[in-house]
MMTF fields as JSON, N, C-alpha, C and O atoms, coordinates in Angstrom:
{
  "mmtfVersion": "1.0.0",
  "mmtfProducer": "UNKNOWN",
  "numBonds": 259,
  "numAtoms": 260,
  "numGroups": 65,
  "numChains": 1,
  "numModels": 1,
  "chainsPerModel": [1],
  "groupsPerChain": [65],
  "chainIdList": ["A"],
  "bondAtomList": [4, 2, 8, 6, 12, 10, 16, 14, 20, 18, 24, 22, 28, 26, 32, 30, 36, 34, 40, 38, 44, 42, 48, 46, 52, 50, 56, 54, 60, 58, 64, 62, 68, 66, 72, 70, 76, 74, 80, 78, 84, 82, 88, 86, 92, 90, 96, 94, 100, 98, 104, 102, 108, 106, 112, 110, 116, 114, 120, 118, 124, 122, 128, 126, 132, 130, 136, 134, 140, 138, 144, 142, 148, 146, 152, 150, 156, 154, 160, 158, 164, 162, 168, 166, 172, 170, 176, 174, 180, 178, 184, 182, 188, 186, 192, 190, 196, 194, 200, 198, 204, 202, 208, 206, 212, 210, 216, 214, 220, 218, 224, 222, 228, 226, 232, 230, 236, 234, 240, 238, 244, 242, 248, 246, 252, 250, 256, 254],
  "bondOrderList": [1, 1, 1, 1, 1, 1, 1, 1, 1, 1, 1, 1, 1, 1, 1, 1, 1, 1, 1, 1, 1, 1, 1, 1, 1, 1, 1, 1, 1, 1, 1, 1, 1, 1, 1, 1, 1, 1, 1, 1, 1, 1, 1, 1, 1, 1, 1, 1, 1, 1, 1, 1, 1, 1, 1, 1, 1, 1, 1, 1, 1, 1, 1, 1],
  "groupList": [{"groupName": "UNK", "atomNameList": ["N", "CA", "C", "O"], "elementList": ["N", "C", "C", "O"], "formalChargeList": [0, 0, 0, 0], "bondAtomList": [1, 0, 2, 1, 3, 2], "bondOrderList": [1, 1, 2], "singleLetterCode": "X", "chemCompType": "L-PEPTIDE LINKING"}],
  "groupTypeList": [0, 0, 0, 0, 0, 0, 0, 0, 0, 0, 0, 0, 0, 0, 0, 0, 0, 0, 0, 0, 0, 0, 0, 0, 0, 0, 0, 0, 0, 0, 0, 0, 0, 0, 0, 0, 0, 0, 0, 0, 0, 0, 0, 0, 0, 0, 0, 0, 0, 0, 0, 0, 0, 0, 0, 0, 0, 0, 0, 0, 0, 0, 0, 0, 0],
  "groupIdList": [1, 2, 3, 4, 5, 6, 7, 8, 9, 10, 11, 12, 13, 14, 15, 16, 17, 18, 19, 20, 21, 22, 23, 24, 25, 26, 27, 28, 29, 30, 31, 32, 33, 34, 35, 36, 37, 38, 39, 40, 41, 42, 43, 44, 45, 46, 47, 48, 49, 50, 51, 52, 53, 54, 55, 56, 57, 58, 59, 60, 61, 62, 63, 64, 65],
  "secStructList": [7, 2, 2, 2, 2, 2, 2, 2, 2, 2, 2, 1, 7, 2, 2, 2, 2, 6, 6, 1, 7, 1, 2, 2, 2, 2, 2, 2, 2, 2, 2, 2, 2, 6, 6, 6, 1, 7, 7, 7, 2, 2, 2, 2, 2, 2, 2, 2, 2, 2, 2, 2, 6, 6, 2, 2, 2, 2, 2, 2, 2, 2, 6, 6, 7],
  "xCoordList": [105.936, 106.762, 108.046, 109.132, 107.856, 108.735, 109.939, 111.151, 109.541, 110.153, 111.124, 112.331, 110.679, 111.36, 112.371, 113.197, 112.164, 113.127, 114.46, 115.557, 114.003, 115.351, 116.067, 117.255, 115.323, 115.781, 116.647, 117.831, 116.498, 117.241, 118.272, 119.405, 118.296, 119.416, 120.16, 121.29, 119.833, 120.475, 121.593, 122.605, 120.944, 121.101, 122.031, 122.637, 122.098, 123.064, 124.183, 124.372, 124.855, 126.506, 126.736, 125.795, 127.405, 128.301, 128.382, 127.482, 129.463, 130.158, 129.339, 129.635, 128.054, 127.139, 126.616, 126.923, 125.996, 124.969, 126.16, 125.693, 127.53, 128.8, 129.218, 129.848, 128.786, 129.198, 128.38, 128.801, 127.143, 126.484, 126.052, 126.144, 125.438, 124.994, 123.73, 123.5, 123.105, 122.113, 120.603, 119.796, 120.546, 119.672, 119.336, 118.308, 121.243, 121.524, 120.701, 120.25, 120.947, 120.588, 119.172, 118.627, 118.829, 117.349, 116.628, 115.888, 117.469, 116.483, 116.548, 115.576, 118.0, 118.02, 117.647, 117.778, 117.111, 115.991, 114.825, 114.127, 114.419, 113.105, 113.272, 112.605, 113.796, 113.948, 114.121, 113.916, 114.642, 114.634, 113.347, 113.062, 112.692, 111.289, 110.162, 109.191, 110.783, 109.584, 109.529, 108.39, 110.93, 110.864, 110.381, 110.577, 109.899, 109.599, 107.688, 106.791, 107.581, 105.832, 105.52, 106.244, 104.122, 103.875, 103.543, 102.336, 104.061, 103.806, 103.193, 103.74, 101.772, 101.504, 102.471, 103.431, 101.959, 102.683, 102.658, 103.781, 101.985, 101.687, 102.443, 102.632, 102.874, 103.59, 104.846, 105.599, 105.006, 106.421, 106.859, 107.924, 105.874, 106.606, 106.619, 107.356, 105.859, 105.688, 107.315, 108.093, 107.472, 108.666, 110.393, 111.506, 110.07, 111.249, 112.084, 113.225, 110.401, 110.586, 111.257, 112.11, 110.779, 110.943, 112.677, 113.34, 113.285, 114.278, 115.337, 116.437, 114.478, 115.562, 116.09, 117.226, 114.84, 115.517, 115.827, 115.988, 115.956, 117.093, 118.201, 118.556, 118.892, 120.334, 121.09, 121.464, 121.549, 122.415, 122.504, 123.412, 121.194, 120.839, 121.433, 122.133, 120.767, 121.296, 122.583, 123.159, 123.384, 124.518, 125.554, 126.768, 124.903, 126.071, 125.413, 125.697, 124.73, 123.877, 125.11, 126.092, 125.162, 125.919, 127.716, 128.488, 127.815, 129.297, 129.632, 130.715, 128.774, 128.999, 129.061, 129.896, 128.397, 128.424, 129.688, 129.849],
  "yCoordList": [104.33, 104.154, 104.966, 104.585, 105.969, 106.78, 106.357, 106.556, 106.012, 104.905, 103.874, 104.105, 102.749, 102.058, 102.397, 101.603, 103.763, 104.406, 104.479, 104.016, 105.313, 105.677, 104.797, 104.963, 103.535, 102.047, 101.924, 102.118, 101.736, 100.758, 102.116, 101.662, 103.253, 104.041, 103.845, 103.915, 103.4, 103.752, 101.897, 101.673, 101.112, 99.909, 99.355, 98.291, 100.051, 99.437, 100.392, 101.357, 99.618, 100.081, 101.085, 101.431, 102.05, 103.183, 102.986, 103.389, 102.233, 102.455, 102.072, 102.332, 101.249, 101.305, 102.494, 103.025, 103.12, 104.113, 105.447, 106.148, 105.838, 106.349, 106.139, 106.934, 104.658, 105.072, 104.72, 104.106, 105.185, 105.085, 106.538, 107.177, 107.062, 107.975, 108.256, 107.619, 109.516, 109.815, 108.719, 108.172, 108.639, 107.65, 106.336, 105.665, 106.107, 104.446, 104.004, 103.02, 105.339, 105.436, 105.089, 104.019, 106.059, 106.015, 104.793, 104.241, 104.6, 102.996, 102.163, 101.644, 102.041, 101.033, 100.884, 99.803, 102.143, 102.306, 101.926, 101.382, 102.181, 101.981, 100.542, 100.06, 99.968, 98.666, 97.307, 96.115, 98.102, 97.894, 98.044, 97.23, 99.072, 98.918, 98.163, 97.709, 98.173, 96.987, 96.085, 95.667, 95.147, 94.091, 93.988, 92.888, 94.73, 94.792, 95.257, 94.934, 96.264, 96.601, 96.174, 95.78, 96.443, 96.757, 97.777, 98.005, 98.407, 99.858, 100.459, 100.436, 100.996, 101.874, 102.821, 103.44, 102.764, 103.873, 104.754, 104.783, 105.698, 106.87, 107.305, 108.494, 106.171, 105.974, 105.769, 105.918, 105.107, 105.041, 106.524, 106.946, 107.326, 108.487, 109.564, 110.543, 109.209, 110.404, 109.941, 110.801, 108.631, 108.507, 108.749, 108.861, 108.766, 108.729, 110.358, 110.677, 111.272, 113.11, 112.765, 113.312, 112.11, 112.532, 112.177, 112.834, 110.83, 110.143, 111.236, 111.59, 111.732, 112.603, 113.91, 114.385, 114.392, 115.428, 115.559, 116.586, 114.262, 114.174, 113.344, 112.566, 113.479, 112.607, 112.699, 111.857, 114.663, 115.012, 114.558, 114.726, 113.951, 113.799, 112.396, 112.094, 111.612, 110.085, 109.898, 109.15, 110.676, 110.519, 111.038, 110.956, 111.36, 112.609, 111.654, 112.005, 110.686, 109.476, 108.99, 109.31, 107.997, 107.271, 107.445, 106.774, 108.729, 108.924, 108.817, 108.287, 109.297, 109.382, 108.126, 107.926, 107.037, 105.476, 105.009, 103.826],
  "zCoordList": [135.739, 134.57, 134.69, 134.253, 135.239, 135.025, 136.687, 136.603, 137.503, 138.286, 137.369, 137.432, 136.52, 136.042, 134.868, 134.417, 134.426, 133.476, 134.219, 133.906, 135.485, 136.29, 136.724, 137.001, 136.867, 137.664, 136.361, 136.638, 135.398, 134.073, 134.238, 134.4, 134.252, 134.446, 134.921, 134.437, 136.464, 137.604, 137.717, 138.381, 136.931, 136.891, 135.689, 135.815, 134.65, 133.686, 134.051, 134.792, 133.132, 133.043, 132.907, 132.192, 133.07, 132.739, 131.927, 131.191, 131.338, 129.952, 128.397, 127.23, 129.102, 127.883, 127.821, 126.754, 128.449, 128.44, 127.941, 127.044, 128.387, 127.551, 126.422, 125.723, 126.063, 124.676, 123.47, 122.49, 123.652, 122.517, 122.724, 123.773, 121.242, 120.695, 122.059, 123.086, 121.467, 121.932, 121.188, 121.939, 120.052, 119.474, 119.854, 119.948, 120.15, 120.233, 122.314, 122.902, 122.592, 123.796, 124.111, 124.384, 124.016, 123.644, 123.915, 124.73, 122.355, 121.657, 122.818, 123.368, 123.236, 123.905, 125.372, 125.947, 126.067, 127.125, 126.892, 127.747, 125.596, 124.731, 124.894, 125.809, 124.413, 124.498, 125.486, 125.259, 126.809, 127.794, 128.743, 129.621, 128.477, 128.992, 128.676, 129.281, 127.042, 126.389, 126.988, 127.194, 127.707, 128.206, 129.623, 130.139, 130.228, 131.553, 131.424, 132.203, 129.896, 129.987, 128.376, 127.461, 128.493, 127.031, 126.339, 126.41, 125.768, 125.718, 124.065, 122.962, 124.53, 122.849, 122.176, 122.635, 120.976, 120.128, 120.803, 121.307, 121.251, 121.427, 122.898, 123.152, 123.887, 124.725, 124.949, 125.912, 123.032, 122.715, 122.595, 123.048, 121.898, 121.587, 123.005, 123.12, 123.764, 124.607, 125.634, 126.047, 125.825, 126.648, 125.624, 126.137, 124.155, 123.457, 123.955, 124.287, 123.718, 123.98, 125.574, 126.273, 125.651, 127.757, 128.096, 128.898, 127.18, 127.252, 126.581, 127.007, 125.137, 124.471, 125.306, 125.298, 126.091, 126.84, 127.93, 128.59, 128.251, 129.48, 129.317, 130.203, 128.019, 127.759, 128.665, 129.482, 128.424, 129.246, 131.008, 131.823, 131.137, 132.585, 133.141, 134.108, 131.975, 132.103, 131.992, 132.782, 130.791, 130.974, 132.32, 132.504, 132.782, 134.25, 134.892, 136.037, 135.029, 136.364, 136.096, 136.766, 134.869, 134.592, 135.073, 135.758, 134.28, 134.636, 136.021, 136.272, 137.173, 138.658, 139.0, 139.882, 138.577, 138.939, 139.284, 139.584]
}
């Protein structure tokens, strides 16, 4: 799982993943994985913590793109 997080990172745009919020971010990784797994609540939340604290991370991927 944590493979296909970095993939949708490493794979969308710069300038999406720049210019949304930290929330808008998120969601929309969240959302992006939905479409690839199916994922429990409890999975939702454990990857939201994991996503929230690595913004700063995703975003500096992104910017280097």
């Amino acid at each position: 799982m944590l493979r296909q997080i970095w993939s949708l990172v490493e794979d969308a745009q710069a300038t999406m993943i720049l210019n949304q919020d930290d929330p808008s971010l998120v969601e929309w990784l969240l959302n992006q994985l939905r479409e690839q797994r199916s994922l429990a609540n409890e999975e939702v939340e454990i990857i939201s913590h994991y996503l929230r604290a690595r913004t700063p991370l995703i975003r500096e991927i992104a910017a280097t793109h």
